[in-house]
C-alpha positions, 0 to 999 in steps of 0.5 A, a space after each residue: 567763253 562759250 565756243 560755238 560749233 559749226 554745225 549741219 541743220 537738218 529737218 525731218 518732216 513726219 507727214 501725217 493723214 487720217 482720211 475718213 474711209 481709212 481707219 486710223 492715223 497713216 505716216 508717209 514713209 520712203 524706201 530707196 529703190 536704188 538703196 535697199 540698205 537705207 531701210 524705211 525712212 520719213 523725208 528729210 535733208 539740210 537745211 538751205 540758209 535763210 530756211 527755218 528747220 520747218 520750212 526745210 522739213 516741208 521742202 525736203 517732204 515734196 522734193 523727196 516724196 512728191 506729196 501734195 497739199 501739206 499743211 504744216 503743223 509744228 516742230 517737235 524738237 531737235 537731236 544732236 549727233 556727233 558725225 565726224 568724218 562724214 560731212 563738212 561738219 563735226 555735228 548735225 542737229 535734225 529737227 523733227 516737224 510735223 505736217 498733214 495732208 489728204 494726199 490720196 495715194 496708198 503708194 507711189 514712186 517718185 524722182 528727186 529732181 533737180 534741186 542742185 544737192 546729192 538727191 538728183 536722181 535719187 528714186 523712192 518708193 513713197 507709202 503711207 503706212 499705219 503709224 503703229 506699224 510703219 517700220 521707220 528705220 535709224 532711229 527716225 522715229 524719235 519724235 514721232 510718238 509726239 506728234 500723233 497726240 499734238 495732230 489729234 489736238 489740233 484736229 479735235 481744236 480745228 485748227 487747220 488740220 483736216 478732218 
């Protein structure tokens, strides 16, 4: 018989944008101001019950970053990581989404406000940068290579991605 695992579901959120006066596709990227050892990351965070690992990836994207107008595009795919010894569970699985929005600002920081977990407080350094040259940090970037031509399709198909 099969055992199941008690596991932490996590999702991670690649927010994507391709204004017109701008060349070139931009993903939003997080630095902590508090914690320059985090490196560059893309919002993420656990999952609360009843939420989908989608819905988890937008709520953690405006929670962390402040960003508006989102438009969700679709999840990618998921990652298994063994992490004992540092959570309540043994394994966490974080699924990758994608989503868009025409957010007009380069950079800006912003607070995690009170949203009842371990990010109260926390301050960010929020950017868009080049996907090319976005410098996500951990491994994060696992997925994302998948998302650009999933974005461009769904753009040249006008579906409900900006132009």
């Amino acid at each position: 018989m099969p055992e199941f695992l008690e596991f932490r579901q996590r999702g991670t959120a690649y927010v994507l944008r391709d204004l017109p006066e701008r060349p070139g596709l931009e993903v939003l990227v997080m630095l902590h101001r508090d914690r320059p050892e985090a490196g560059v990351q893309v919002p993420g965070g656990g999952a609360r019950p009843g939420e989908t690992p989608g819905e988890t990836a937008m709520r953690e994207a405006v929670e962390e970053t402040g960003v508006r107008g989102l438009v969700f595009g679709e999840v990618l795919g998921s990652k298994l990581m063994a992490v004992p010894d540092w959570r309540d569970y043994d394994y966490q699985v974080s699924t990758y989404s994608w989503m868009v929005t025409e957010d007009p600002r380069d950079a800006w920081d912003h607070t995690v406000v009170e949203t009842g977990d371990e990010d109260d407080g926390i301050r960010m350094r929020c950017e868009f940068r080049p996907v090319e040259a976005s410098g996500i940090d951990w491994g994060l970037d696992f997925l994302l290579g998948l998302a650009i031509p999933r974005f461009e399709a769904r753009r040249g198909a006008g579906l409900g991605v900006p132009a």
